[in-house]
C-alpha atoms as a printed R data frame, in Angstrom:
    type eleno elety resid chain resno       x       y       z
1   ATOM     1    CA   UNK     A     1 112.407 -19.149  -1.845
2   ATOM     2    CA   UNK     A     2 111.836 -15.549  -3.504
3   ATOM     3    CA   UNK     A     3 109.689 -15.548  -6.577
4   ATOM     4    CA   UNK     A     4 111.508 -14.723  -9.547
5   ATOM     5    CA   UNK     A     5 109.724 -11.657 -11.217
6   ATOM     6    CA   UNK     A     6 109.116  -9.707  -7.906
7   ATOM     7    CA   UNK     A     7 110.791  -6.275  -6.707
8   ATOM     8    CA   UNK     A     8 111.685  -8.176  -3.225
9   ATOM     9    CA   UNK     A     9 113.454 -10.823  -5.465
10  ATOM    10    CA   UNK     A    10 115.756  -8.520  -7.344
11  ATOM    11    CA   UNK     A    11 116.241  -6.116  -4.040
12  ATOM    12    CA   UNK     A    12 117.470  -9.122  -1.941
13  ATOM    13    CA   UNK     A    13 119.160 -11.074  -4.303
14  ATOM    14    CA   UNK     A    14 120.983  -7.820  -5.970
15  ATOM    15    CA   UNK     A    15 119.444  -9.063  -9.736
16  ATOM    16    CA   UNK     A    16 119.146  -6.891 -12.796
17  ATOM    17    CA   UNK     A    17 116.016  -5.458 -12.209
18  ATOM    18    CA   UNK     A    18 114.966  -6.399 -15.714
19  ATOM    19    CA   UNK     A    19 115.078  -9.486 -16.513
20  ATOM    20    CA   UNK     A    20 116.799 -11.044 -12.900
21  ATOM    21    CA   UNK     A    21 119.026 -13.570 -14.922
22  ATOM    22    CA   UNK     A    22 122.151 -12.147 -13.034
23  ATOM    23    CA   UNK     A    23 123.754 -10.215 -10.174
24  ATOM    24    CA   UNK     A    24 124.672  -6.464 -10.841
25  ATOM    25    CA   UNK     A    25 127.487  -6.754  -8.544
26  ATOM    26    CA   UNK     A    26 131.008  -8.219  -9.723
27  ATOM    27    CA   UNK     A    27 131.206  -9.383  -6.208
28  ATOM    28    CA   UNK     A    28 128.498 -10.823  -4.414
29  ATOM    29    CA   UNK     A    29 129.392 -10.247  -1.164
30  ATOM    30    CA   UNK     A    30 129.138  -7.016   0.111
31  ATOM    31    CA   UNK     A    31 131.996  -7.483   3.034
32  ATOM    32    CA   UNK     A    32 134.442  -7.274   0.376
33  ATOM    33    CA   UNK     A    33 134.882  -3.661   1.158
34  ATOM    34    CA   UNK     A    34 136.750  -3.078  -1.525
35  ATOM    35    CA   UNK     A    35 134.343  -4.319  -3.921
36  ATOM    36    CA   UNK     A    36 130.962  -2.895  -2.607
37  ATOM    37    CA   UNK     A    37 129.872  -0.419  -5.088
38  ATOM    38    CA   UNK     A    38 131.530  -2.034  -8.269
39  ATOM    39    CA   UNK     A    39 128.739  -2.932 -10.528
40  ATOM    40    CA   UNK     A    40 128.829  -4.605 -14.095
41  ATOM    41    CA   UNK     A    41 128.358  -1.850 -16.627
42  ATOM    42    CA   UNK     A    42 125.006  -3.766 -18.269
43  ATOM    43    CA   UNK     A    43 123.344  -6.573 -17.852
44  ATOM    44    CA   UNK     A    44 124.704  -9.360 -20.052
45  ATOM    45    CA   UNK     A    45 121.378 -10.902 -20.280
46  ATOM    46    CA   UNK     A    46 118.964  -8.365 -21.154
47  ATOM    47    CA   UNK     A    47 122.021  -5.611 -22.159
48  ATOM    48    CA   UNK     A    48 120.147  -2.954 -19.206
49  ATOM    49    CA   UNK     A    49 122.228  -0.502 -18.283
50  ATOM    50    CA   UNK     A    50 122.677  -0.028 -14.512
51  ATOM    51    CA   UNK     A    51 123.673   3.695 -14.146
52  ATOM    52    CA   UNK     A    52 120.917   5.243 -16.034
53  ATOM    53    CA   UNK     A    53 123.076   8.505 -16.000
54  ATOM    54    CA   UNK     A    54 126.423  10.166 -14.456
55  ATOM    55    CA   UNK     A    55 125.495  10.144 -10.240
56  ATOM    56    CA   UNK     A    56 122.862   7.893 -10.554
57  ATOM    57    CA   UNK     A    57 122.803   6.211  -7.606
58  ATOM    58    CA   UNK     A    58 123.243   9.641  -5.624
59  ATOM    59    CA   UNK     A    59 119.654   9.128  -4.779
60  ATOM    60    CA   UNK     A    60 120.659   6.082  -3.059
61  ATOM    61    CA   UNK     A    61 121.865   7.654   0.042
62  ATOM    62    CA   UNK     A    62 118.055   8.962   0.782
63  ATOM    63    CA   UNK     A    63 116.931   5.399   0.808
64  ATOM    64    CA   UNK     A    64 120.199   4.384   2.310
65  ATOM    65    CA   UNK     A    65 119.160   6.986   5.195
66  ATOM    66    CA   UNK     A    66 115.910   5.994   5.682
67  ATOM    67    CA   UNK     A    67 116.717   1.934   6.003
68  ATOM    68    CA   UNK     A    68 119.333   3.080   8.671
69  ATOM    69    CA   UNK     A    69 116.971   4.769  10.485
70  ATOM    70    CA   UNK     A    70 114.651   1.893  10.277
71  ATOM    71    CA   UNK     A    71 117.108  -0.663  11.525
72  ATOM    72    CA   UNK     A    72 118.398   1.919  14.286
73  ATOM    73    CA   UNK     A    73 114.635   1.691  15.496
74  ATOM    74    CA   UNK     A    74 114.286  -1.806  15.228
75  ATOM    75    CA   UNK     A    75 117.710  -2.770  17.245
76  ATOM    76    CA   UNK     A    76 116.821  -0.111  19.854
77  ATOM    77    CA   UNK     A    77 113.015  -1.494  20.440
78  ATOM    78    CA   UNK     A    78 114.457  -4.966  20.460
79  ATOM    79    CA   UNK     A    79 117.340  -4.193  22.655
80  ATOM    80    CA   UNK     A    80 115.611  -1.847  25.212
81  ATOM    81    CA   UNK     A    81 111.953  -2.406  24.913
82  ATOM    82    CA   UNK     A    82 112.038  -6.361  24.244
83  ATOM    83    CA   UNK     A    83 114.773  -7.482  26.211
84  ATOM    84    CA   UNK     A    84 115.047  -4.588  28.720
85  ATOM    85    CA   UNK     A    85 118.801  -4.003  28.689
86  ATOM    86    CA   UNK     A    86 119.684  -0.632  29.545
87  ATOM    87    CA   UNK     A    87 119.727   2.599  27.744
88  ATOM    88    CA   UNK     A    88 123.132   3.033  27.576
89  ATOM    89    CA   UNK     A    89 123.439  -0.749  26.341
90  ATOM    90    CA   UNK     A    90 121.022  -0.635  23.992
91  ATOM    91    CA   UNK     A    91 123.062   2.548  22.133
92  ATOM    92    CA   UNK     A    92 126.302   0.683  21.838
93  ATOM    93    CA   UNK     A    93 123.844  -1.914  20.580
94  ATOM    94    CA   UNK     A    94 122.724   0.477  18.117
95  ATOM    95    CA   UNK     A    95 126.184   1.992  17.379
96  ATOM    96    CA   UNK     A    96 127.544  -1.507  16.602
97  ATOM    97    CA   UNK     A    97 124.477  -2.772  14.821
98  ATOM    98    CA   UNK     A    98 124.192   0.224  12.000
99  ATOM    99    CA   UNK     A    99 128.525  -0.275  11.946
100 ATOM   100    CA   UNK     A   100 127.953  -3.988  11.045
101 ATOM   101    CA   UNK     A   101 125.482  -3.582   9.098
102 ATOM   102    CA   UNK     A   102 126.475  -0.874   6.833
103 ATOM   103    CA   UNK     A   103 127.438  -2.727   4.123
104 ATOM   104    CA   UNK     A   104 124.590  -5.008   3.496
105 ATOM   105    CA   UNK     A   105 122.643  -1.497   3.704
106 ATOM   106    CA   UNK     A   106 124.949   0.186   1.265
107 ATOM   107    CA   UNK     A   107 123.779  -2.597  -1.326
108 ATOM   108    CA   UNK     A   108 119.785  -2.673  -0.239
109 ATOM   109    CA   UNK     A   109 119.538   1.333  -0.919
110 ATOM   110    CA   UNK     A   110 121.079   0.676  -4.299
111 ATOM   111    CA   UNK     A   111 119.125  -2.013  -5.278
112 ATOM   112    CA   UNK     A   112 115.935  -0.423  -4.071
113 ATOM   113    CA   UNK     A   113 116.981   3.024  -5.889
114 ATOM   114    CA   UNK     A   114 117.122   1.107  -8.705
115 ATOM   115    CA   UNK     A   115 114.220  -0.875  -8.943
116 ATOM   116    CA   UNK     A   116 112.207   2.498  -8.442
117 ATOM   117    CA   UNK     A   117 113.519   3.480 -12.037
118 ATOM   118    CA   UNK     A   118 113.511  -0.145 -13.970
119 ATOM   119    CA   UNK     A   119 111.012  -3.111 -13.690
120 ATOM   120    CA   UNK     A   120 111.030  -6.805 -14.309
121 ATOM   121    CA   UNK     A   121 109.960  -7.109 -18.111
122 ATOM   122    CA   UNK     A   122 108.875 -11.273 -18.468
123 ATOM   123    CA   UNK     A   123 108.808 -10.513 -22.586
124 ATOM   124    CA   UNK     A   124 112.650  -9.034 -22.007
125 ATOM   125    CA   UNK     A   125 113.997 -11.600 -24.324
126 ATOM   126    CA   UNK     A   126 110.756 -10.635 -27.425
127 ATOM   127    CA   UNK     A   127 111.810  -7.057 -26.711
128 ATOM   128    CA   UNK     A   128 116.008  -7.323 -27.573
């Protein structure tokens, strides 16, 4: 169980970073493709406002890049280096690993972006 309060908390669970009363997302589940990136407007908790300014989550696709990378190394030293499957195995491996897993990525780099900009605040309710 994730402590509540913690920057892994809101990251995994998708929580407002503020107060982490409620998901950001209107849809939970980021394999509704056509609901990925459709965020509430503010928090109805704590009133924080998710997109801090027009493009916001721009930055996003630096993080998005780096966790990609990150996973692509991960799948290919578990795939080739672990269970010694070929190299040619272990890219398809890759290829279909990053391709399932975009989504769920998508969501991380946002909610990491966005926890770099706005913290947990325990006194959020004092400070409304």
């Amino acid at each position: 169980m994730l402590k509540k309060g913690t920057v892994i908390n809101s990251i995994l669970t998708g929580s407002c970073p503020k107060c982490q009363e409620e998901s950001m997302y209107v849809e939970k589940n980021p394999y509704k493709l056509k609901t990925i990136y459709k965020m509430h407007e503010t928090c109805s908790h704590c009133k924080t406002q998710y997109v801090i300014e027009p493009s916001f989550f721009y930055g996003a696709m630096y993080v998005s890049y780096g966790l990609t990378v990150a996973i692509g190394v991960a799948i290919f030293v578990i795939t080739k280096l672990i269970l010694g499957l070929s190299v040619k195995v272990s890219f398809i491996s890759l290829g279909i690993g990053i391709f399932l897993l975009m989504p769920v990525t998508a969501r991380l780099a946002r909610n990491i972006y966005i926890n770099m900009f706005i913290h947990f605040d325990k006194n959020w309710r004092q400070n409304s």
